[in-house]
N, C-alpha and C positions, 0 to 999 in steps of 0.2 A: 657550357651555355646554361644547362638546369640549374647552376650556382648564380647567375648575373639574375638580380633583382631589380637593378638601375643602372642608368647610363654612367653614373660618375664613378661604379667600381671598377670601367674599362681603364680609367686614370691610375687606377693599383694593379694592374698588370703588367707583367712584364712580357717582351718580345715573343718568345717562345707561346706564353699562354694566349696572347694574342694573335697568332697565328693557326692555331689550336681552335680556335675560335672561329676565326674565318672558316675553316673548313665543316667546322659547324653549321656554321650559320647558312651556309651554300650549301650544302645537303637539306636543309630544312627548308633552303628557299625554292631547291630542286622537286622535293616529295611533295609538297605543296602542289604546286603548280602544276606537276604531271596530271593533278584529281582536280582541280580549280578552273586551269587555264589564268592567262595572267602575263603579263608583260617580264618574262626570263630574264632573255638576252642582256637587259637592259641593268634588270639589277642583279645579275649573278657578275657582270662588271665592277660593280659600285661597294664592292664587298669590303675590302683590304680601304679604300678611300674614307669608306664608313667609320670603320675600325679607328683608321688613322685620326682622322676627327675629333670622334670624341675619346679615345684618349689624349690628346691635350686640351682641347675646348675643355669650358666647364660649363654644363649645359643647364648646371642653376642658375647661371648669370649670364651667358652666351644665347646664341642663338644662331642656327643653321638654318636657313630657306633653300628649298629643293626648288630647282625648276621640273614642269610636266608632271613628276612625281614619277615618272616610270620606273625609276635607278631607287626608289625609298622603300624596298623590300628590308632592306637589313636595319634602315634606321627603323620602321617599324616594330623589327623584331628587338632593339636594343632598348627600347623606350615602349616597354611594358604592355606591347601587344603579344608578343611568346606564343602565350597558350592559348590564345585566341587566332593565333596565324591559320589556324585549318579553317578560318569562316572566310579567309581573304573573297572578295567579290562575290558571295553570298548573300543570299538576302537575308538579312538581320546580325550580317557579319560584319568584320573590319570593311572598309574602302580600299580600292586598289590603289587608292592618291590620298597625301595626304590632305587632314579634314581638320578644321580646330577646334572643330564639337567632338574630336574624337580623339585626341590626348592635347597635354598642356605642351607637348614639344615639335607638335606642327604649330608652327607659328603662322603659316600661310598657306588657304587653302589653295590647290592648284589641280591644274587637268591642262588647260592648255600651255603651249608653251612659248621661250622667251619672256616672262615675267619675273624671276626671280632675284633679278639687278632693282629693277625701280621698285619692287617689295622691301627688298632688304634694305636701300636706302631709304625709302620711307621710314623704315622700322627703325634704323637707326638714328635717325632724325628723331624719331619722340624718344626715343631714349636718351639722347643728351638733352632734349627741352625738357626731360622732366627728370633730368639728375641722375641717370643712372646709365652706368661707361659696361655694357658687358661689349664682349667684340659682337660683331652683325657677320656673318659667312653667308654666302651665296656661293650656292652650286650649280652652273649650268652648261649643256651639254653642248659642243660645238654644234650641232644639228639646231640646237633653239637660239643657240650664235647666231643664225642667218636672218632668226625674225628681226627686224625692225626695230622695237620697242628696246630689244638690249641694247642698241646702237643709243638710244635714246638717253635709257639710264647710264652707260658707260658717259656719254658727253654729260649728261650731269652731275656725277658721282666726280667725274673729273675736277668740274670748276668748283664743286662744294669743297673737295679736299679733303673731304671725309675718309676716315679711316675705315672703310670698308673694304673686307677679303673676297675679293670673287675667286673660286674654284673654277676653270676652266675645263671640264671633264671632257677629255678628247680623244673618241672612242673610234674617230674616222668612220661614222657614221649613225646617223640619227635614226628613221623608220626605211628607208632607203640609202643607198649609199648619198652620202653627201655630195653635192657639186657647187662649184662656180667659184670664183677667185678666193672667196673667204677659205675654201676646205684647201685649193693648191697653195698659200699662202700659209695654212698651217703645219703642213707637209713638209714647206721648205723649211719653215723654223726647225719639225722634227728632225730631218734629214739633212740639215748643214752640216757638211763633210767635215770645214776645218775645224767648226765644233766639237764633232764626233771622233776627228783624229787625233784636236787634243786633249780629250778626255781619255783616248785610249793608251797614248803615247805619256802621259804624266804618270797612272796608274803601273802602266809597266816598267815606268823607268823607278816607281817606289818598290818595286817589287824587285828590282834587280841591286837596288842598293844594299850591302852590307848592311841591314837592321832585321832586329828581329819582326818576325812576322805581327805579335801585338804593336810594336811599336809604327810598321808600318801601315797596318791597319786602319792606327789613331790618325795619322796622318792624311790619309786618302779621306776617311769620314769626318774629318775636319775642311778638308777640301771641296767636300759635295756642298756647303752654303757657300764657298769664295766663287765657283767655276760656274754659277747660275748668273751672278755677276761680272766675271769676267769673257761669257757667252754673248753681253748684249754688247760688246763691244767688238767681237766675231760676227754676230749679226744684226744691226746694228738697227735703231727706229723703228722698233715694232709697234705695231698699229696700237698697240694699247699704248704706251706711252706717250704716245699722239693724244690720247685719251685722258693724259696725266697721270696715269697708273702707271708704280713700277709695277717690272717683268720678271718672274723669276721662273723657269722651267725651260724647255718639255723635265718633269720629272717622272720617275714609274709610277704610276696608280696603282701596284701591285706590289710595291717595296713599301710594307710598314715603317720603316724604321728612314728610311731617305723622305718618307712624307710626315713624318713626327721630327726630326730636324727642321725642317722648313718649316713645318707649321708652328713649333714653338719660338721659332724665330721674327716671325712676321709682325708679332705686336711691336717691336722697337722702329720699325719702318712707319716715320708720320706721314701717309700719306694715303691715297688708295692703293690696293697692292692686288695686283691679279697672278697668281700661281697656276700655270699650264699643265695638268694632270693629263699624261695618255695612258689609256685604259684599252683592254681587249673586252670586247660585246661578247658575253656569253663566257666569260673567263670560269674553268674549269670543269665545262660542258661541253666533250668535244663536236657533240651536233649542233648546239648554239655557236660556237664558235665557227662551224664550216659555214652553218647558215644562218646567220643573225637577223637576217631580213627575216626569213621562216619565222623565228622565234621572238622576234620584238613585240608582240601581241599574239599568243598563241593559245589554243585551245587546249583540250585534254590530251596527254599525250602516256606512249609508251617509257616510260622511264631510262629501259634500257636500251632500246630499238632509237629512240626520238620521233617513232612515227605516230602521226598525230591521227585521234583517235575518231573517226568520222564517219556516220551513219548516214545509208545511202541514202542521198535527196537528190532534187531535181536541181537544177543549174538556179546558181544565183541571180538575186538583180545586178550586181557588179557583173557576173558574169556573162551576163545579155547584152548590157548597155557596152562593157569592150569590145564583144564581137559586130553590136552595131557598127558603132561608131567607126570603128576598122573600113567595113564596109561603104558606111558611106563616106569616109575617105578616097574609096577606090570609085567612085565614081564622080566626086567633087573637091578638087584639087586645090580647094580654095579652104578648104578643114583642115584647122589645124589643132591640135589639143594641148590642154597646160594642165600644170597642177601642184600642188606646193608640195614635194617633199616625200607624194603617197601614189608613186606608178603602178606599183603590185595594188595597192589598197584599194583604188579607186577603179581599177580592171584596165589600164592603161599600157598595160605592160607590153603585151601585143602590138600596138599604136606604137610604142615607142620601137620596138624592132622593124617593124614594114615600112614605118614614115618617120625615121631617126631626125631628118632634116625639118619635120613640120609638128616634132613633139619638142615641147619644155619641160621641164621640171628647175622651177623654181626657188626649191628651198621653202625653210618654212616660213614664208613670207606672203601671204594669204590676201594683203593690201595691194603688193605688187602683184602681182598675179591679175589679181582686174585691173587694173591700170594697164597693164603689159597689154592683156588680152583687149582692150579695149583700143590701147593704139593699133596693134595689127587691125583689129576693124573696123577703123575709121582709116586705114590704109587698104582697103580691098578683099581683105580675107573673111572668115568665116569661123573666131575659133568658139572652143568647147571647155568647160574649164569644168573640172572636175576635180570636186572640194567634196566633204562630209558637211553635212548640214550644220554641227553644232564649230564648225571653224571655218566658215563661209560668213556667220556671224560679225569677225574680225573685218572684215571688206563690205561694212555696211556703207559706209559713208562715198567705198568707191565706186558701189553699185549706182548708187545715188545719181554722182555728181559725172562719173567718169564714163558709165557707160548708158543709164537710162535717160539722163537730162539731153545726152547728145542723141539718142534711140537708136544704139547702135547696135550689129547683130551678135552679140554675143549669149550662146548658150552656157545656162547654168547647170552642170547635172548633179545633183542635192544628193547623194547616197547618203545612206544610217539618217532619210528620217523618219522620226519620230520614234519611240521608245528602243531604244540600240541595248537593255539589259544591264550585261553584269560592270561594263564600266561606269555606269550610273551618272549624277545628277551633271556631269561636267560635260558629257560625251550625248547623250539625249538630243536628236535634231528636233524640237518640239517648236521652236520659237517661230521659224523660217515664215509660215503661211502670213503669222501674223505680222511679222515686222517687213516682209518684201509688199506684202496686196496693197500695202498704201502709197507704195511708189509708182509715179507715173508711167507710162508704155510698157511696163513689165507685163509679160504674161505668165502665169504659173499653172501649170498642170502636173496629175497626180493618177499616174497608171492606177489599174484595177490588178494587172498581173502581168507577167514577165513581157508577155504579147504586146501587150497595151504599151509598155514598155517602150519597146521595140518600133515600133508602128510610130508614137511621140517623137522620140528623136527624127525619125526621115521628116516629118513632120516639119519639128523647129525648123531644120535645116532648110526649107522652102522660104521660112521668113524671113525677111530681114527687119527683125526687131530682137530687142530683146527676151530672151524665153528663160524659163527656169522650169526644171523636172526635177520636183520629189522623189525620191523610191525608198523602200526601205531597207532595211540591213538582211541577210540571210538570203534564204531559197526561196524562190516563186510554188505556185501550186502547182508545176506541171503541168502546164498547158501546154498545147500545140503550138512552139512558135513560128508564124509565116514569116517566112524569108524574102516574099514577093509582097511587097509595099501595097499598103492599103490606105486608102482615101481616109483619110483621118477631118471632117469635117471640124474645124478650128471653130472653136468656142461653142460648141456642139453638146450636152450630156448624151448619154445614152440609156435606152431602159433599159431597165433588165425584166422586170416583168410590170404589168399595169391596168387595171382595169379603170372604165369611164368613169366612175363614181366608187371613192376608195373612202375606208373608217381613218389609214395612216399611209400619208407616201413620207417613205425614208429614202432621204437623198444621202448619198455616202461619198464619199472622197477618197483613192488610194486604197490602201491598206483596210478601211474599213468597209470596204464595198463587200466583202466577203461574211464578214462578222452582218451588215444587215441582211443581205439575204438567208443569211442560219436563222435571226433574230426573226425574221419574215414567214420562215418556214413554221415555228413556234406561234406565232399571231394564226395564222391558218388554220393551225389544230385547235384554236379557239374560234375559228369561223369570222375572225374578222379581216376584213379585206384587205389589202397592201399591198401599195405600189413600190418598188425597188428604183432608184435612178440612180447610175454613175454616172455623177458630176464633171469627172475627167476635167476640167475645166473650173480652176478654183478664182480665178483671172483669166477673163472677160467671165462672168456671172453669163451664165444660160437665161437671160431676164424671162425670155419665152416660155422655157421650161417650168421654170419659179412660178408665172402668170398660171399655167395650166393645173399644176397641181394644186397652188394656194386653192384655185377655183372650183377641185372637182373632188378635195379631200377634205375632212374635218379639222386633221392635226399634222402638220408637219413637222418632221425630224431630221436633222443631220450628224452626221457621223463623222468624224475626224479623227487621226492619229497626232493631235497638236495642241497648242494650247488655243483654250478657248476664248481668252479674252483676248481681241482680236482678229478669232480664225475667221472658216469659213463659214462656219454658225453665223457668226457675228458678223458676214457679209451678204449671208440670207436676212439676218433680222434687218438689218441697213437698208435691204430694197422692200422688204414689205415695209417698214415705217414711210421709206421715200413714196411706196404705190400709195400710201393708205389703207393696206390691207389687214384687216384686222383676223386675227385668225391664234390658235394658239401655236408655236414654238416650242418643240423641246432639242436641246441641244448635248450631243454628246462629245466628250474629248478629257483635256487635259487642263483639269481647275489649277485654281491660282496659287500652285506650291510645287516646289522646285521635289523631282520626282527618282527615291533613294535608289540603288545597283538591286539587282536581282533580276534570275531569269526572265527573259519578254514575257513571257504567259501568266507568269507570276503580277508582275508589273502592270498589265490590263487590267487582270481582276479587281488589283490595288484602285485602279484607274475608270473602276465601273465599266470596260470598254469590252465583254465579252459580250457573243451572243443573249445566254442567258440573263445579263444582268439587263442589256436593249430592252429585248422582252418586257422584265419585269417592271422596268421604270415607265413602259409605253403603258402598258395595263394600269397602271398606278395614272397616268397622268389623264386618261381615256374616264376612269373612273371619278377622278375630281371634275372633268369635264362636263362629265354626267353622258355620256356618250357610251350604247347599248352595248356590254359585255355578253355572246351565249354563255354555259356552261362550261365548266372545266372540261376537257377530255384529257386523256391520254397523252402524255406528248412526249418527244427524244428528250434526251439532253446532248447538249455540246459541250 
């Protein structure tokens, strides 16, 4: 590996060194990642696949699009990231996905998944409009099979008739195990008996002929391109050829040399061509492999143990909102929960053992998902759909039309939002506050901490409308959380502290309710007065609340984990213009620029959003105000 300087001298290798190689490169993607954390599983699979690739592609003229990126560890590392691999998901390091600000051979930036079909035919489309034939590859994983959008491009790529290679990397499982007709459908193609007895009965019957061992060799390895062909006729109308795509596989993902036959085969095939790659998750990790769910997004771990390496905190937000939810299933029969693809992910996992009959798991299909969930409740139920804020995104339009135009009950619970860290700008729940609040009957609310959490949900579940709950990614503060339900006053804030006549009331939202009360405590040591509000309620506005402070403070401030143009800054600034209130504004959050991977605390700071920086910019704005500052004193830091 210290010898490869570029992807095209993988083309001057031969089998042996290429295999040599793999084991390389799967140690490096292993050492990594035990100190990093980082999506293993996913690309200690895609290793030999990699390999196989671009030794025949020629990637000055070709071009490979990765769906999700999860599996692009190795292409990374071949395409002259190497010595930079120990920054992977750091801050001012590599990206864990590929970026096209970040080498010439990410062709397409990616994070979310099922994209990589309508990329690559696009890609290849301006490539022949403007004169230039390299081949187009697409790699995408059976798990991002289920989205939707592949469906899409597969039926386009079809009638185009374009010579487009889709890699079908088929790992029998995505971020959870795979389900629903697409995964047992693929199963069957791997697992056709008469297939598989007469690949093993041809082989033994060359083996038993009178030849010598090279010469029977040549024969069997001349047979693995005729028996890819003569399988579709054993099983016969696979759905991609419905598609207009030929079929060539299941092949091993893990046999160099049977995935460098086929692939150097394929360019003579005029038409679309899809090649079935199965692959083992986590291949030559024997703890990835036992537990590939564990390890598809993992943290820092023990190298040799695999136990992952975790410093004691207090129960997550995931962790809260499962055992809600759990709960108030057992007392409301009519809750049901969904979610595309992410049961462990989303704390579902529980739900799904106690209420097997009243959970889904959808696949990664994020459109269906609200649609689905929105006809169960417009048929009498009550479900919960539980998405990551930055792929809840994808089901705008079904929010929209499917469940808020009808004001149906469906809960949204938004986990990982706003600044989610080291998977950076693709993974970031930041948008959500501002792209849901202008949709009609929606209501959104944003706990203070695990409690508030907790309390919200029983909450929703009272209404029947549509509700959405933000939370963030990680551990709560350790609170006391009641388990006996508390009157949750709907569209309510709360103070946290407040006096009648204040120099700043800072209203905060979620996640930063805590950062202003640090911020508050710093104001204090400078003797100027300050009201605290948790907003809890970012949809329906507390208009009440807003009336009272505008009235009895000089400056008010809000505080958000999101973006700002359109948050809930910008839904305070909206009713003082609407009041006629004339008063000054300062607004804290997430300006108008897509925000890089690196630890969450790191990422605030970047983001203006810690205590200290609140602080600073209150005094700053207090002072343009001309509004009376005492004396320095003495003050903490946070």
């Amino acid at each position: 590996m210290e010898k490869l300087n570029s992807p095209a001298e993988l083309r001057r290798m031969n089998l042996y060194e290429l295999k040599i190689l793999a084991d390389e490169v799967r140690e490096l993607i292993l050492d990594t990642v035990s100190k990093t954390g980082g999506h293993l599983a996913p690309s200690l699979g895609t290793v030999e696949l990699t390999l196989a690739l671009y030794s025949v592609f020629d990637l000055s003229i070709d071009k490979v699009i990765w769906d999700v990126g999860h599996q692009t560890y190795t292409h990374k590392i071949l395409t002259g990231r190497r010595d930079n691999f120990h920054t992977l998901r750091q801050q001012g390091g590599i990206s864990g996905f590929p970026r096209r600000i970040e080498s010439p051979f990410d062709h397409f930036g990616v994070g979310h998944a099922s994209t990589s079909i309508s990329a690559a035919l696009g890609i290849l489309t301006a490539e022949e409009i403007q004169g230039r034939f390299g081949k187009v590859v697409a790699v995408i994983g059976d798990g991002a099979l289920t989205g939707g959008e592949s469906f899409e491009a597969l039926n386009h790529a079809g009638q185009l008739k374009k010579k487009l290679i889709v890699i079908l990397n088929d790992n029998e499982m995505s971020i959870a195990k795979n389900v629903g007709a697409l995964s047992e459908y693929l199963s069957e193609i791997r697992l056709a008996p008469q297939y598989q007895r007469a690949k093993k009965e041809f082989e033994g019957l060359m083996r038993n002929l009178p030849l010598p061992d090279d010469i029977a060799d040549k024969i069997i390895s001349a047979a693995r391109s005729v028996r890819y062909g003569v399988k579709s006729a054993i099983v016969p109308n696979t759905i991609f050829e419905g598609f207009g795509f030929a079929y060539l596989g299941p092949i091993d993902g893990h046999d160099i040399a049977v995935m460098q036959d086929i692939f150097s085969r394929v360019s003579v095939i005029d038409e679309p061509v899809l090649i079935h790659v199965h692959t083992t998750k986590g291949k030559g990790y024997k703890p990835a492999e036992m537990s590939p769910e564990k390890f598809h997004g993992v943290g820092k771990f023990d190298k040799v143990t695999g136990e992952v390496i975790k410093k004691p905190s207090p129960p997550s937000y995931t962790e809260i909102f499962g055992k809600a939810i759990v709960d108030c299933a057992n007392e409301n029969d009519k809750i049901v929960a969904v979610t595309a693809a992410m049961p462990a992910g989303t704390g579902l996992k529980n739900f799904s053992v106690n209420f097997p009959r009243r959970f889904f798991d959808v696949g990664i299909a994020e459109e269906h998902a609200v649609t689905f969930a929105a006809g169960m409740a417009a048929n009498g139920l009550h479900p919960v759909v539980a998405i990551y804020s930055t792929f809840i995104q994808r089901a705008y339009d079904q929010i929209v039309h499917d469940v808020c135009l009808q004001n149906l009950p469906v809960i949204f619970c938004l986990d990982r939002a706003g600044l989610v860290g080291e998977d950076g700008a693709t993974h970031h729940g930041v948008f959500d506050i501002a792209f849901l609040r202008t949709i009609p009957n929606i209501n959104i609310l944003a706990p203070k901490d695990e409690n508030e959490l907790r309390q919200m949900i029983f909450a929703a579940v009272k209404k029947k409308m549509p509700v959405a709950i933000r939370y963030p990614r990680g551990a709560g503060y350790g609170v006391k959380v009641l388990y006996i339900t508390e009157d949750l006053e709907w569209g309510k804030a709360e103070v946290i502290s407040r006096n009648n006549r204040a120099d700043v009331s800072i209203i905060a939202v979620g996640s930063m309710v805590q950062a202003a009360i640090d911020a508050a405590k710093l104001l204090r040591e400078r003797n100027i007065s300050v009201n605290v509000i948790n907003a809890r309620f970012i949809k329906p506005l507390d208009t009440a609340m807003l009336r009272r402070e505008a009235a009895t403070s000089k400056v008010l401030v809000t505080c958000e984990e999101g973006a700002l143009n359109g948050g809930f800054g910008s839904a305070v600034a909206e009713f003082l213009a609407d009041e006629n209130i004339s008063m000054p504004l300062l607004r804290f959050g997430i300006k108008d620029s897509f925000v890089e991977h690196g630890a969450r605390n790191k990422l605030l700071e970047i983001c203006g959003l810690t205590p200290a920086q609140i602080y600073g910019k209150i005094i700053e704005r207090l002072k343009e105000e001309k509004i009376f500052i005492p004396a320095v004193t003495l003050r903490k830091k946070f």
